[in-house]
Backbone bond lengths (Angstrom), bond angles and torsions (degrees), N, CA, C in turn:
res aa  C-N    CA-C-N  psi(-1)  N-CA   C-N-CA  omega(-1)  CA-C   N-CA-C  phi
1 X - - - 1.457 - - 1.518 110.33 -
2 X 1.150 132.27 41.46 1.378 138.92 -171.95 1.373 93.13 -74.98
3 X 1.598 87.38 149.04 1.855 105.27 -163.96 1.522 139.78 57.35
4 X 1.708 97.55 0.21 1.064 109.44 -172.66 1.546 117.24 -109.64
5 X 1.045 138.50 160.69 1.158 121.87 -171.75 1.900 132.82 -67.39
6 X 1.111 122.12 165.71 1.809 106.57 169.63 1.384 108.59 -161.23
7 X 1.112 117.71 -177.91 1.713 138.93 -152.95 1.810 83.22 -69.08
8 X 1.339 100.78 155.64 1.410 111.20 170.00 1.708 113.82 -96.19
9 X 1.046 121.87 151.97 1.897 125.97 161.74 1.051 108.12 -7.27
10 X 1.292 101.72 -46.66 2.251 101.19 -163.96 1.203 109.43 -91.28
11 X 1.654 117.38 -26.33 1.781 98.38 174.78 1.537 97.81 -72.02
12 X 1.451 124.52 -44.19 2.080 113.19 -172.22 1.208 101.54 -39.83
13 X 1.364 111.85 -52.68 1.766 117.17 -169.40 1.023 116.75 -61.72
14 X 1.324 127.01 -14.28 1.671 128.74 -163.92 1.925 83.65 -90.83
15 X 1.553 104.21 -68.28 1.481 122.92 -169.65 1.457 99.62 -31.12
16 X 1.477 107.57 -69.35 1.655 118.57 -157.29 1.864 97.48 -54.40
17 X 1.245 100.47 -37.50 1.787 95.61 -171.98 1.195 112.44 -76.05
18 X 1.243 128.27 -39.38 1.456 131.88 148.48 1.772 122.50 -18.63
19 X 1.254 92.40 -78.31 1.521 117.40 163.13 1.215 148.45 -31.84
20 X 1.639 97.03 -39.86 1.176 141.54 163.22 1.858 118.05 -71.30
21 X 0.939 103.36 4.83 1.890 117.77 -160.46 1.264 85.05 -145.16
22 X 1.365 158.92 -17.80 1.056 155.66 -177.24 2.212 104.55 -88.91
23 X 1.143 82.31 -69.00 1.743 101.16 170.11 1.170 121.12 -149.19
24 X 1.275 118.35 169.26 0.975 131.18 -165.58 1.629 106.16 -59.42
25 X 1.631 134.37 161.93 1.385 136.21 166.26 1.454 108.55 -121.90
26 X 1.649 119.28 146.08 1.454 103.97 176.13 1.414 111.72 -104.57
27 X 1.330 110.76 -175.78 1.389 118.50 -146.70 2.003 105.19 -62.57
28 X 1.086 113.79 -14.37 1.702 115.78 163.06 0.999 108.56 -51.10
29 X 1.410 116.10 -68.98 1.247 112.49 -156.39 1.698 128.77 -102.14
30 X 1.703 102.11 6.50 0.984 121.56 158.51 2.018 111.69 -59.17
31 X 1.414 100.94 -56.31 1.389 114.84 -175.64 1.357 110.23 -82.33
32 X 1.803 128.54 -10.21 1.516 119.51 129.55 1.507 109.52 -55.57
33 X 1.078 135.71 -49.83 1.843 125.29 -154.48 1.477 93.08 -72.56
34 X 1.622 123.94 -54.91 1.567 116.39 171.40 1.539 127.82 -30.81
35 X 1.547 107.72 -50.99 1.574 124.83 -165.46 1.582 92.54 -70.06
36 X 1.801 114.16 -63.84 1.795 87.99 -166.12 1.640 111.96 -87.28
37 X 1.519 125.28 7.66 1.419 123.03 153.86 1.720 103.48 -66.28
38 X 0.741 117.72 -16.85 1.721 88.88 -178.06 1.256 104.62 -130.80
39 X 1.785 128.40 14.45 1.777 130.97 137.00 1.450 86.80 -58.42
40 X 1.591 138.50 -81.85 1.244 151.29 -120.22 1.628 83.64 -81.01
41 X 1.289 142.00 -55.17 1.765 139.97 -173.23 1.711 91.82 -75.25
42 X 1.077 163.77 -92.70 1.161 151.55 -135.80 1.822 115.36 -68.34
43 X 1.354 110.52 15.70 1.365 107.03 141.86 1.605 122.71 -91.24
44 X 1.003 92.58 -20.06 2.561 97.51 171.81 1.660 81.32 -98.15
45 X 1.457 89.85 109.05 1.445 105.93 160.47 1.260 108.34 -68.14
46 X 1.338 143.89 1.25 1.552 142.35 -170.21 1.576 110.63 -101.43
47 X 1.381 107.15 -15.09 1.205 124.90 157.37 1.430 125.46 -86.03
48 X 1.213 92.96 141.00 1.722 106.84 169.67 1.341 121.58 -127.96
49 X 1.457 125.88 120.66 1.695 113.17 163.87 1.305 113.59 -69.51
50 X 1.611 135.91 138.57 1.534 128.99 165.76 1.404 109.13 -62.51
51 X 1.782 103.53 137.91 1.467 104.70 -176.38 1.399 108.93 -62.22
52 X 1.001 120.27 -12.44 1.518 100.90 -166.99 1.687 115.71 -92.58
53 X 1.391 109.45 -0.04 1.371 134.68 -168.77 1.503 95.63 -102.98
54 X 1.521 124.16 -55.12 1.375 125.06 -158.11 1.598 113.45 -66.91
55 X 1.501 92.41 170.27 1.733 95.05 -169.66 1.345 86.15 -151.48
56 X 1.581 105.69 137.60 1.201 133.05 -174.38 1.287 114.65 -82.86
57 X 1.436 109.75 -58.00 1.817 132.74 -153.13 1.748 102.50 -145.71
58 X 1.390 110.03 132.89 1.312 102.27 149.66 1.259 109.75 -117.57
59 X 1.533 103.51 179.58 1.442 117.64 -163.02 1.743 100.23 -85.19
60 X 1.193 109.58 177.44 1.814 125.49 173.67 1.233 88.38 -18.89
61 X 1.731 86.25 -91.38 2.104 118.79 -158.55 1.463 95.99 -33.51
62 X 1.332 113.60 -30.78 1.908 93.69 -148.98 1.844 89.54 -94.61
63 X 1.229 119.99 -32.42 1.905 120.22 159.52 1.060 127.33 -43.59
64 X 1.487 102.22 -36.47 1.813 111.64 162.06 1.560 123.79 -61.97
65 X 1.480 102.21 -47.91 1.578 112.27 -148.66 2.323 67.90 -83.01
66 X 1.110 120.20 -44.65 1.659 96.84 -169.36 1.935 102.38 -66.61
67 X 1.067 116.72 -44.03 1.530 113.01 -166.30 1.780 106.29 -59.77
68 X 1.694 101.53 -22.41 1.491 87.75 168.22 1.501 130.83 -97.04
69 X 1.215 89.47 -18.72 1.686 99.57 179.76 1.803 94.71 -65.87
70 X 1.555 132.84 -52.56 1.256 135.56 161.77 1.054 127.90 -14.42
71 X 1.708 116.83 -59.39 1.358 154.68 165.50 1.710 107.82 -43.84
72 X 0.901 122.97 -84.84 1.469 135.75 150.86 1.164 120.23 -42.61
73 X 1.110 143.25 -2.95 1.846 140.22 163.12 1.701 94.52 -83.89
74 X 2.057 112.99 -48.68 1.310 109.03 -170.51 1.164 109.26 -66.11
75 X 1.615 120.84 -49.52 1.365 114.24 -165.90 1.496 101.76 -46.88
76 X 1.859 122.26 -53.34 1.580 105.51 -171.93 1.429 135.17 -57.32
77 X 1.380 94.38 -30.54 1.776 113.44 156.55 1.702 122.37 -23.00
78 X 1.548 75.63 -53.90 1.751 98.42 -158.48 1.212 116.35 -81.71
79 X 1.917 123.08 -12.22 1.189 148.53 -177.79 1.616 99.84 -90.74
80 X 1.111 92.39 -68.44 1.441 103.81 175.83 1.495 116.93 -22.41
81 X 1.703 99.88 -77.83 1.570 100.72 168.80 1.158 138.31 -28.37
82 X 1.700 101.48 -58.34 1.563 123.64 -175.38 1.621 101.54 -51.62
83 X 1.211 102.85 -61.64 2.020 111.26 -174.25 1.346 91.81 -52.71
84 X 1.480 136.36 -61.62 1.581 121.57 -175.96 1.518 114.54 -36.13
85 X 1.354 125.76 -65.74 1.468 135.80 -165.56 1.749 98.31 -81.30
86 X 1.437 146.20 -11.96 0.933 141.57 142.20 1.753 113.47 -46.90
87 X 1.586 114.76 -70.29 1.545 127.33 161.66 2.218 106.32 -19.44
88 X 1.614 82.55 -84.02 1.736 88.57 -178.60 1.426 108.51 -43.80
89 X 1.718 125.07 -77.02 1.403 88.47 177.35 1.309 155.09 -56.90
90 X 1.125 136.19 -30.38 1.436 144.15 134.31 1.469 115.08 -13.09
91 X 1.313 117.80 -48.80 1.378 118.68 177.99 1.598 122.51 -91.72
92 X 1.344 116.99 -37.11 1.589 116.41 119.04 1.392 139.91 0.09
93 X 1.156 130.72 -73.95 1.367 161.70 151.92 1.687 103.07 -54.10
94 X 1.566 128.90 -54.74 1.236 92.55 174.54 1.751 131.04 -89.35
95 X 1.537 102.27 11.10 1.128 103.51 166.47 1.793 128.25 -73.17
96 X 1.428 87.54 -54.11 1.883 101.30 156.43 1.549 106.69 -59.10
97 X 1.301 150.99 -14.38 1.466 118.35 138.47 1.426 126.99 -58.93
98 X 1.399 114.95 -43.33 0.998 117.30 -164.70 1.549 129.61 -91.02
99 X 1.722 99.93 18.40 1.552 116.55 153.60 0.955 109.93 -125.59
100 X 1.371 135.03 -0.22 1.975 126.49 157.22 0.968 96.04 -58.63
101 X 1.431 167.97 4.27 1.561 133.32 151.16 1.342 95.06 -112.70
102 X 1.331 141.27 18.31 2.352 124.18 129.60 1.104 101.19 -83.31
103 X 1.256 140.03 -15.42 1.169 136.45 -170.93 1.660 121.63 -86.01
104 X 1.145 101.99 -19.68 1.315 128.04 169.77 1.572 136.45 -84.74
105 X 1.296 86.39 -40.52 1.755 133.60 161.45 1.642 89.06 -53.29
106 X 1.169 109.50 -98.78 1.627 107.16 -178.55 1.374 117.48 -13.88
107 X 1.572 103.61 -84.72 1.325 97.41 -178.25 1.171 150.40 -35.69
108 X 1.653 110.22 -10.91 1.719 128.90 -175.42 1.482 92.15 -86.10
């Protein structure tokens, strides 16, 4: 999805912690969930990550495995939506059928 848009720090962080309570994660993507938990905590200055926990930088592989997991949070986003406003109109539409005949009614 280059150039295109994707999930921010805080949805990975939401996902990975989620995820993380589901099963187990290995040590990649553990030290992805570290890196954008403490982008996403070091805007509340009242927060602190422990140094010995925090992560600065990841490597290539592990920029990949986050830019796609990113990639794939938006695309579902973006599905998501679409099927919502697909839902509403459809249901939309069968409401305006289903007063064209009072509506008709009236008019006589």
């Amino acid at each position: 999805m280059k150039g295109e848009e994707a999930a921010t720090d805080a949805e990975a962080c939401a996902y990975l912690y989620t995820a993380s309570l589901e099963a187990p994660i290995d040590s990649d993507w553990t030290q992805i969930y570290l890196y954008v938990t403490g982008k996403v905590v070091s805007k509340n200055r009242e927060i602190q990550i422990p140094e010995d926990i925090g992560v600065d930088s990841l490597n290539d592989y592990q920029i990949g495995l986050l830019q796609g997991l990113k990639d794939w949070i938006y695309e579902r986003r973006v599905k998501h939506r679409r099927e919502k406003q697909r839902v509403e109109k459809a249901q939309a539409m069968a409401e305006v059928k289903a007063r064209a005949p009072e509506q008709l009614k009236l008019g006589v």
